[in-house]
Steps between C-alpha positions, in 0.01 A plus 500: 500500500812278560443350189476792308827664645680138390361532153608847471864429685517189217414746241803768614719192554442333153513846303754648674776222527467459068543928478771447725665177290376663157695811554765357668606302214430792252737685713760217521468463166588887417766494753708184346423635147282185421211599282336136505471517903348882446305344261367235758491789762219650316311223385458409803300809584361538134337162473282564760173660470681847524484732192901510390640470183592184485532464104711822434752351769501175304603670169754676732667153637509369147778731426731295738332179527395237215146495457492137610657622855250774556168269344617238773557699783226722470241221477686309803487815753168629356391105590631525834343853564132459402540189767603725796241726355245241519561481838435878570176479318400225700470712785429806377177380376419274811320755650102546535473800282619219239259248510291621254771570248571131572167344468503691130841337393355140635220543279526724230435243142779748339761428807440121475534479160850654528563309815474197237728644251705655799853341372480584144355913600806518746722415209341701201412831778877477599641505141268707329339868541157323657493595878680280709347584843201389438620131447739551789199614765350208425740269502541636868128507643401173320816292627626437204783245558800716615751285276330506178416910589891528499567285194245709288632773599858397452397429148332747385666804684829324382418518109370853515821635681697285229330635208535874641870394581573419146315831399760671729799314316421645168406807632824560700693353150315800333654726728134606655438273787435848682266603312282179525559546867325855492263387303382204695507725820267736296254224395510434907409787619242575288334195564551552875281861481258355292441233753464747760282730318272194453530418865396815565228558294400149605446667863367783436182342319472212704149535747578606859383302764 
């Protein structure tokens, strides 16, 4: 019992002191007029396993920042995030009602074929449209080593915010920056209902106990 009450008091600490730092600097940022540390603000909550649009705010910084600027920073904080957030998992699944979840990831032939590949899926599921939370769960439950996590991550989260930076340059030299904005947002959400429709039709049809 006194374990499970420190694993759930880590848990509040560890989530609630980056919401606390995340919007703090978001807020800072708005306050001083400084869209780069509004756009750090918000990565910091968006890079986490939370569902926020973290692409249609990275078309948004381009219009004040140089792509290079938002690729870097964006890969550095979403590097130093998914490191605090590997903490959080850490705990969150060391709990009994985990163990078999556990025992599947330790042996699954699919999960150790990625765990051997881990580096290079890191990098091509943080540049590209391929999931990247896949890659990053197991990264986290097969201790994957915390510095080379954070590199990949760095790397390949840093090209894809580049790339969508410079898309946000031309855009906003086209006048319709906006627009792209919307748009991305749209993509977003839609994607967001269908993954909860599939969640939910996931439940509904799975056996009861």
């Amino acid at each position: 019992m006194n374990d499970l009450r420190r694993r759930r008091r880590e848990l509040w600490l560890i989530s609630g002191s980056l919401a606390v730092t995340a919007v703090g600097i978001w807020a800072t940022g708005k306050a001083i007029g400084s869209s780069l540390l509004s756009y750090v603000g918000f990565m910091s909550g968006a890079c986490t396993f939370l569902p926020l649009p973290a692409d249609a705010w990275v078309l948004h910084a381009a219009t004040a920042n140089t792509p290079l600027t938002v690729g870097l920073i964006g890969g550095l904080v979403n590097a130093v995030i998914v490191l605090i957030e590997r903490l959080w998992v850490l705990r969150f699944v060391d709990h009994p009602s985990f163990d078999r979840f556990k025992r599947f990831v330790g042996t699954n032939r699919y999960v150790d074929w990625t765990e051997r590949h881990l580096f290079i899926g890191l990098v091509v599921g943080g540049f590209s449209f391929i999931p990247f939370e896949p890659f990053r769960l197991v990264a986290v439950l097969r201790d994957y080593t915390p510095s080379r996590y954070a590199l990949a991550t760095f790397v390949g989260r840093g090209f894809r915010y580049y790339w969508l930076a410079r898309a946000g340059s031309i855009f906003a030299g086209l006048g319709v920056v906006k627009y792209a904005v919307w748009m991305s947002l749209a993509f977003f959400a839609v994607g967001l209902y269908r993954s909860y429709r599939t969640f939910k039709a996931d439940g509904e049809t799975s056996p009861q106990a």
